[in-house]
C-alpha positions as CSV (number, residue, x, y, z in Angstrom):
1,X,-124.6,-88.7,78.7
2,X,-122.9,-90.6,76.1
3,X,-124.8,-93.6,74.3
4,X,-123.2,-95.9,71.8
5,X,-124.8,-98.6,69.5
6,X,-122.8,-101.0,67.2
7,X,-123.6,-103.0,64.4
8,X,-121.8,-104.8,62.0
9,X,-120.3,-107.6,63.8
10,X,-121.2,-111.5,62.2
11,X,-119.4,-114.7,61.1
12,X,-117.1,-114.8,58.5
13,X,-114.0,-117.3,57.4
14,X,-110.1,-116.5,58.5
15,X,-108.4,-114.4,56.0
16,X,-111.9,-112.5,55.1
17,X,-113.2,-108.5,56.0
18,X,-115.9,-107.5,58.3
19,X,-116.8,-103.7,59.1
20,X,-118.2,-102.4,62.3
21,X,-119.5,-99.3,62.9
22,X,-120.5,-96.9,66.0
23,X,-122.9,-94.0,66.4
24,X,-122.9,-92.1,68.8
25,X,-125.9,-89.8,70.3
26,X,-126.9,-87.9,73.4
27,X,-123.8,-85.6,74.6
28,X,-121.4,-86.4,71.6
29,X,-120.0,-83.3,71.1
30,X,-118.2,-83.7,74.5
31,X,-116.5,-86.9,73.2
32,X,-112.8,-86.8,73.3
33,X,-111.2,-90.2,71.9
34,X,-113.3,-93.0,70.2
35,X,-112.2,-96.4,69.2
36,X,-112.7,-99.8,69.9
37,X,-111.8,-102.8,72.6
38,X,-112.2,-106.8,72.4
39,X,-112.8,-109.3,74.7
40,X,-112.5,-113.5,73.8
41,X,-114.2,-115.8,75.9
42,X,-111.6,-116.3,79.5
43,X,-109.5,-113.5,78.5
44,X,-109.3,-109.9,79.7
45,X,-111.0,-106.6,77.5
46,X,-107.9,-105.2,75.8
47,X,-107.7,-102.0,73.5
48,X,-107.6,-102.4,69.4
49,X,-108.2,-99.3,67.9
50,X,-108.7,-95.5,68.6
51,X,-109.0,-92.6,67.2
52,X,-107.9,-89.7,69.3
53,X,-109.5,-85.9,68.8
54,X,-106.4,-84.8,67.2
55,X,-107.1,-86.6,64.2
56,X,-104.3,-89.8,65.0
57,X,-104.8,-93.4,65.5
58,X,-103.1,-96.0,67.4
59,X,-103.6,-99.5,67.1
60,X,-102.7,-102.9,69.0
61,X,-99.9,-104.6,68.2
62,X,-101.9,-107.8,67.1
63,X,-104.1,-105.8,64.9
64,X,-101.5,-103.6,63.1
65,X,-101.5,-103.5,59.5
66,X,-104.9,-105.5,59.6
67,X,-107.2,-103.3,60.8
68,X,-107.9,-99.4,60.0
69,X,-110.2,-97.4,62.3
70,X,-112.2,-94.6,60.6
71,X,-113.8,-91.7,62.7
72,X,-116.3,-89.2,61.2
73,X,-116.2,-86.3,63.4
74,X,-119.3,-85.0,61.7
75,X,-121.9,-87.6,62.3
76,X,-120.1,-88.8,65.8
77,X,-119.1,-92.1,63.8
78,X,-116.5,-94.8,64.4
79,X,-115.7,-97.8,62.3
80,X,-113.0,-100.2,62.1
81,X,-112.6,-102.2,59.0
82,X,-110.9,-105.6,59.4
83,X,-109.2,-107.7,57.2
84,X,-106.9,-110.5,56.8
85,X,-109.1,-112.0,59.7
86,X,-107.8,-114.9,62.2
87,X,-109.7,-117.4,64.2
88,X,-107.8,-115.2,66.8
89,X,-109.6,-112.3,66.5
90,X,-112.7,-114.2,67.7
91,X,-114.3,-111.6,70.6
92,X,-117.3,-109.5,71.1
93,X,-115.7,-105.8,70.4
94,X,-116.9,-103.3,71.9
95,X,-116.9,-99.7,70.9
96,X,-116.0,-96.4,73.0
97,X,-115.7,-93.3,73.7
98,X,-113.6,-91.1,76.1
99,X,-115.1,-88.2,77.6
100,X,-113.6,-85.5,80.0
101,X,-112.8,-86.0,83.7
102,X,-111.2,-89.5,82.7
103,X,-114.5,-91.3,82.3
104,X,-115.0,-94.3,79.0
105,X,-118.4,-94.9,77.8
106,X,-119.2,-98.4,76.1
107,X,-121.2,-100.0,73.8
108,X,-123.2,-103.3,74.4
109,X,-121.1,-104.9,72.3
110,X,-121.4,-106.8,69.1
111,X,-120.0,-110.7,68.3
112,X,-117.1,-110.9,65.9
113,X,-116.6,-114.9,65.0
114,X,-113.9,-115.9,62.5
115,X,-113.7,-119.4,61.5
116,X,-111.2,-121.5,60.5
């Protein structure tokens, strides 16, 4: 199985960076895609980063051109640098990683709080 620990998250003021990162351990080398979700408080998990295991990216539309996700294939890494942060992109974001027969493993999460 597939574990996942994050770190990284924290409070910081709109238009200011934060980096989060992800290790994985235990079966990593049967990890396919990795990236990273969000959830806000009353609002549904959606998808914000990932980094697929042909080496491409994809990104949500509200994140584009704001934040970069950054996989180490190596050490079974994923991080997403953010910048240009909005009171918006106030969640808990949660890391994960696709492995065969369809299934996601996630992280506990970590809190993300931009002020304005």
């Amino acid at each position: 199985q597939v574990q996942l620990v994050e770190s990284g998250g924290g409070l910081v003021q709109a238009g200011g960076s934060l980096r989060l990162s992800c290790a994985a351990s235990g079966s990593a080398l049967s990890i396919l895609a990795m990236g990273w979700g969000r959830q806000a408080p009353g609002k549904q998990r959606e998808l914000v980063a990932v980094s697929t295991s042909g080496g491409s990216t994809n990104y949500g539309d509200s994140v584009k051109g704001r934040f970069t996700v950054f996989r180490d294939y190596v050490k079974n890494t994923v991080s997403l640098q953010m910048n240009s942060l909005k009171p918006e992109d106030t969640a808990v974001y949660y890391c994960y990683a696709a492995i065969p027969l369809g299934q996601v493993v996630w992280g506990q999460g970590t809190q993300v709080t931009v002020s304005s």
